[in-house]
C-alpha positions as CSV (number, residue, x, y, z in Angstrom):
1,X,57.0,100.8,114.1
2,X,59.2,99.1,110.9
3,X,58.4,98.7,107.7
4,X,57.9,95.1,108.3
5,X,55.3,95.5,111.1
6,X,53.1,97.7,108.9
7,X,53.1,95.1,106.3
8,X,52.5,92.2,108.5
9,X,49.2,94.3,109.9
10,X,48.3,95.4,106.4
11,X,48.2,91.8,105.4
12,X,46.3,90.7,108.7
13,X,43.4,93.1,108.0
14,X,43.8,92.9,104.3
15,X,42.6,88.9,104.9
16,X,40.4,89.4,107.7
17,X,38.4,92.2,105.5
18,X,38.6,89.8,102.2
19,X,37.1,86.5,103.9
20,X,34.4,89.4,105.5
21,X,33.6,90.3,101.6
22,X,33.2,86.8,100.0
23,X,31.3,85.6,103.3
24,X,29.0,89.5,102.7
25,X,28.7,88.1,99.0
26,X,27.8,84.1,99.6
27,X,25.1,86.3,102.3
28,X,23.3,88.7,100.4
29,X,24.1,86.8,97.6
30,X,25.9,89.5,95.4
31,X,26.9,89.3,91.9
32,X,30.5,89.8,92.1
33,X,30.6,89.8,87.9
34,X,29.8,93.2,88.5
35,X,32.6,94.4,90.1
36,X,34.8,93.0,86.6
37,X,32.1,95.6,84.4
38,X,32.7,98.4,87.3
39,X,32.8,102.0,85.7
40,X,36.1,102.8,85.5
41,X,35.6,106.7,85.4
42,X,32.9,106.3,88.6
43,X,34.9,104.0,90.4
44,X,38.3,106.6,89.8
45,X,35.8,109.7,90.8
46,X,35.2,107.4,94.1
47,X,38.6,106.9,94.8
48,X,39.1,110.5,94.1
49,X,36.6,112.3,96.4
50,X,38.0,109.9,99.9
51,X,42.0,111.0,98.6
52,X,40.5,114.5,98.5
53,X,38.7,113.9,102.3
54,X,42.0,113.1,103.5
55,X,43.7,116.2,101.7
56,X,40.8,118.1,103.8
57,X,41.5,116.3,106.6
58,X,45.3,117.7,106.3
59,X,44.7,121.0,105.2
60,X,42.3,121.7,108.9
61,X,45.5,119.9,110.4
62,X,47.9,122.7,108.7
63,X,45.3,125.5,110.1
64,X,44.8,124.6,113.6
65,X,48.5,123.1,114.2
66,X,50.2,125.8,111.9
67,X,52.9,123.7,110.1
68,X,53.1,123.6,106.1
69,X,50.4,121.6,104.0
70,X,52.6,119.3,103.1
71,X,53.7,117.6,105.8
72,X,50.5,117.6,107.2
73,X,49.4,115.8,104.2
74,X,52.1,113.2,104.8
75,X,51.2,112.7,108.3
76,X,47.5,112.6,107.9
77,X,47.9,110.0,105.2
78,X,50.4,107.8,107.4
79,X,47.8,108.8,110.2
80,X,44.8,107.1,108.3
81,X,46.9,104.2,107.2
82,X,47.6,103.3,110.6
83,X,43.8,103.4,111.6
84,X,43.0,101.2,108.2
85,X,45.0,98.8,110.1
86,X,44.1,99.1,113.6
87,X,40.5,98.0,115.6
88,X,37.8,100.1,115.3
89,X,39.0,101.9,112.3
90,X,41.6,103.9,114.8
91,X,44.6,104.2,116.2
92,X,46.5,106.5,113.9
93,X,46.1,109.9,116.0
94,X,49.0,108.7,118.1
95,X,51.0,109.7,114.9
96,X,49.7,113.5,115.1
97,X,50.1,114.0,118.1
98,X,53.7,112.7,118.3
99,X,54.2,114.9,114.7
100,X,52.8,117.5,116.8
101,X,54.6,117.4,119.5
102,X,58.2,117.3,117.5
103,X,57.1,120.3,115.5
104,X,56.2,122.2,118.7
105,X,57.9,120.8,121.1
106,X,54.1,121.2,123.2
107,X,51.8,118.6,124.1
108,X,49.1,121.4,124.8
109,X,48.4,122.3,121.5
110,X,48.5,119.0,119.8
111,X,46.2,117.2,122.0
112,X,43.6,120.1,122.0
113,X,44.0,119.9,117.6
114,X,44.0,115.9,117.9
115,X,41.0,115.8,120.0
116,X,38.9,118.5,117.9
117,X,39.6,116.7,115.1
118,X,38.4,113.0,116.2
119,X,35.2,115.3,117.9
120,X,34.4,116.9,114.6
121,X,34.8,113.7,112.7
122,X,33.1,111.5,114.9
123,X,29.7,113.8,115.9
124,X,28.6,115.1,112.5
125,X,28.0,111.3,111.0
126,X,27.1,110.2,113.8
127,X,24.4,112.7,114.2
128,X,23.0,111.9,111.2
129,X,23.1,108.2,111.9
130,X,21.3,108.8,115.6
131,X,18.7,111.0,113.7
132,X,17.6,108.6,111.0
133,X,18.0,105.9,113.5
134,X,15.4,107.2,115.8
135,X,13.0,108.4,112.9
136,X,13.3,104.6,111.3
137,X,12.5,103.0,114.8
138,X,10.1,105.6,115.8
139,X,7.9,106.7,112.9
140,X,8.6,103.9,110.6
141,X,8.7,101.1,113.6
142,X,11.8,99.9,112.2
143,X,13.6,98.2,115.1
144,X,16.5,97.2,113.1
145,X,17.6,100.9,113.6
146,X,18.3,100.4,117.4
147,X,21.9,98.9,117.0
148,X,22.7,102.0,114.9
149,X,20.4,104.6,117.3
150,X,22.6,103.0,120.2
151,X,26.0,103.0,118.6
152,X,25.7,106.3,117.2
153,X,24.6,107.5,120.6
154,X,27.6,106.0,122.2
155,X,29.8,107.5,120.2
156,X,28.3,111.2,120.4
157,X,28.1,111.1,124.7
158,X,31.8,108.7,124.9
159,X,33.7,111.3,122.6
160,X,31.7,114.5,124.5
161,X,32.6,113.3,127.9
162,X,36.4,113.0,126.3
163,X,36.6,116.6,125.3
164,X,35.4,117.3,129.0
165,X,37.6,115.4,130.6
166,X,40.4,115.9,128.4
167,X,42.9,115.9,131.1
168,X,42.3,112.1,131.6
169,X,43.0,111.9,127.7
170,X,46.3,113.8,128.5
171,X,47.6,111.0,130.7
172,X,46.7,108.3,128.4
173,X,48.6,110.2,126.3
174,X,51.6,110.5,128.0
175,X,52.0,106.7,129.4
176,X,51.6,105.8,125.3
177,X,54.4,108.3,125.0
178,X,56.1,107.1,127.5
179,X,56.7,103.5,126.5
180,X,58.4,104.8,123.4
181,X,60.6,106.0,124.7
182,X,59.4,109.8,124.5
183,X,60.1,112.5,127.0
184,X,57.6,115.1,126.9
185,X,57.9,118.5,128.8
186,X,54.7,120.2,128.4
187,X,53.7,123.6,128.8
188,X,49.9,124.5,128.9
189,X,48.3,126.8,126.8
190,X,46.8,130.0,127.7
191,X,43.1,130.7,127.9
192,X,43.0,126.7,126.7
193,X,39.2,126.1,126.8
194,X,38.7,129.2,124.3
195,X,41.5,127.5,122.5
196,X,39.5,124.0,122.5
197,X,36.3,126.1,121.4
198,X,37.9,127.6,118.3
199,X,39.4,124.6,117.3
200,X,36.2,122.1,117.8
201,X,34.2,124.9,115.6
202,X,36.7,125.1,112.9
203,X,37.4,121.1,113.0
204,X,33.4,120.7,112.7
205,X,32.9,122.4,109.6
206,X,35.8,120.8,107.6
207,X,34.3,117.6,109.2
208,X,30.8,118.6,107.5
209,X,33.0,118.9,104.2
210,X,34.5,115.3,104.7
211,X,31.0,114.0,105.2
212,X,30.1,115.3,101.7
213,X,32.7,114.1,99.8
214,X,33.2,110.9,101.4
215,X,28.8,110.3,101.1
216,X,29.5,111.2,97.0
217,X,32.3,108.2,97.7
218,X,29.6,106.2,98.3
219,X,27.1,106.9,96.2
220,X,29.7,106.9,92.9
221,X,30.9,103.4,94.2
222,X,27.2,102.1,94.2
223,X,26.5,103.8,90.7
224,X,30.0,102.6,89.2
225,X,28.1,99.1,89.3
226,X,24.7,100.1,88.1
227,X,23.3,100.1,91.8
228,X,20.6,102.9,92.0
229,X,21.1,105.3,95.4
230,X,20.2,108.7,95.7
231,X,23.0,110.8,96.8
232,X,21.1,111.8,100.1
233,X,21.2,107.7,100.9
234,X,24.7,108.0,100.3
235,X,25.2,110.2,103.0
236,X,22.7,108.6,105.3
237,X,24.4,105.3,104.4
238,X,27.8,106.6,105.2
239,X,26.7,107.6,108.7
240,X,25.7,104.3,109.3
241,X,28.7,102.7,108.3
242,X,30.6,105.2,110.7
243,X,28.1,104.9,113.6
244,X,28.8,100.5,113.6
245,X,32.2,100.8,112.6
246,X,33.2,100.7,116.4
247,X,33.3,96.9,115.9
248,X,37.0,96.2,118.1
249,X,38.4,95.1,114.6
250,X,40.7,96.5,111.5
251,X,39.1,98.9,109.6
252,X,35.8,98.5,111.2
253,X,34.8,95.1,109.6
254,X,31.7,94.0,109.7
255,X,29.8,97.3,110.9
256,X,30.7,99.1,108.4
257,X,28.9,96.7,105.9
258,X,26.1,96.5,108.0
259,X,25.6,100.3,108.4
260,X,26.0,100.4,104.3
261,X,23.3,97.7,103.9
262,X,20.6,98.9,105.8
263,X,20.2,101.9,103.2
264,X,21.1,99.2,100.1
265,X,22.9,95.9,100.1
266,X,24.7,94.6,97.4
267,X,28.0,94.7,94.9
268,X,28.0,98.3,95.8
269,X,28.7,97.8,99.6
270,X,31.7,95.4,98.0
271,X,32.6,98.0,95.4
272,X,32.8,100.7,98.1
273,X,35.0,99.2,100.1
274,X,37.3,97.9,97.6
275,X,38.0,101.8,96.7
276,X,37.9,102.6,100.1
277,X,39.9,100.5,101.6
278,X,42.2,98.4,99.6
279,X,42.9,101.4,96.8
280,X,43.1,104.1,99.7
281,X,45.1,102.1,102.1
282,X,47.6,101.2,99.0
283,X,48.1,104.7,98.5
284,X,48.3,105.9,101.7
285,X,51.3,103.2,102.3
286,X,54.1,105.4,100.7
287,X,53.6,108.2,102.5
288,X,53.7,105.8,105.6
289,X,56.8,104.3,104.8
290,X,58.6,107.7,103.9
291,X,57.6,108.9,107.5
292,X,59.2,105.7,109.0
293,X,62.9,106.2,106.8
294,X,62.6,110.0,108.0
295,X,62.2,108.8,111.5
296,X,59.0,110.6,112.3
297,X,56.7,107.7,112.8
298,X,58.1,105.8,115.9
């Protein structure tokens, strides 16, 4: 992919996400003065704690695929980039697997680290979500909570049956390869499922750490503009947002703001995803672009 085509996406969802924001705002009515009085310390702590995620994110990445930090921090970062820009807030794994694969010169191994990974990340919100969604439609006869109970459900069994049937993921994998142009000889790993086991452990608890930081993301956002949220909603709030955010557009939009406001609606939501998004994705764009000069990203 060139340089130009990431920009022309960027931009795409960059505009798609803005008209979402100002159409969220005329909805719940939001007073967007409040974003121009945002705690600047807050809003920089925000920003801090979802860099930090990602530098998580890279460091399990290092561990399970066993190449240095630092490229692993350049290729998760170019990794989430792409997914900012992609539908359902996805897309860039292609990049560590084929990062993977050209430090290994094995498919094996990078698809069984690829796939923890996504499992890890995508289960422990998700469970949280599915949780509070039944306890909302159940005890509290909240019957908003369905879509969230459903999605998050959805995601949990689709992303379970994946890991099962990982060999149909392997294909998938391999015809994307494919049309770039990549040969892949692969050799499979011995005693693989004990392999797979290890790995979807390990990836889980650095996921439980990303969950963390990226709820006190949240819940700094919401504070930044004097929007009161306990730190536990944050994290309930974030799992929501993850658990709609399989809307088939960039960067989730649309779900994600819906998952926020059913814990709190508001400038906060806004603020969130203005550090979340636009500030993360701007960041995350050199370390894309360095990968594309070095010939990595194809």
């Amino acid at each position: 992919m060139s340089p130009s085509n990431f920009k022309r996406k960027a931009l795409i969802t960059f505009g798609i996400l803005t008209l979402t924001i100002l159409l969220y705002m005329t909805i719940v009515k939001a007073d967007y003065s409040e974003l121009f009085r945002a705690n600047i310390l807050f809003v920089t702590l925000s920003l801090a704690a979802v860099i930090f995620s990602l530098v998580i994110s890279a460091l399990r990445f290092s561990i399970l695929m066993g190449i240095g930090l630092k490229d692993s921090v350049n290729t998760w970062f170019t990794s989430q980039f792409i997914s900012n820009i992609s539908p359902t807030h996805s897309g860039g794994e292609i990049v560590r697997l084929y990062v993977g694969y050209r430090e290994l010169k094995n498919l094996s191994k990078p698809l069984t680290v690829v796939l923890s990974e996504i499992f890890g990340d995508v289960v422990v919100p998700n469970i949280v979500a599915l949780m509070f969604s039944i306890y909302n439609v159940l005890i509290l006869r909240n019957h908003i909570f369905i879509i969230p109970a459903a999605a998050s459900a959805y995601n949990i069994v689709a992303w379970s049956l994946i890991v099962l049937k990982k060999k149909f993921l392997r294909k998938a994998v391999l015809k994307i390869l494919s049309k770039l142009n990549v040969h892949v000889e692969e050799t499979p790993l011995p005693n693989g499922k004990d392999v797979l086991v290890k790995n979807l452990l390990l990836s889980i608890l650095f996921s439980l750490v990303k969950f963390v930081l990226m709820g006190f993301s949240v819940f700094l956002a919401y504070i930044s503009v004097s929007e009161r949220i306990s730190l536990l909603n944050s994290l309930v709030a974030y799992s929501l947002a993850m658990a709609l955010g399989i809307v088939p557009l960039p960067a989730g939009i649309g779900g994600i703001e819906a998952g926020l406001s059913l814990i709190r609606p508001g400038v906060g939501v806004i603020m969130w995803r203005i550090i979340s998004y636009y500030m993360a994705t701007l960041l995350m764009f050199p370390f894309a672009l360095t990968l594309i000069h070095r010939k990595i990203v194809i």
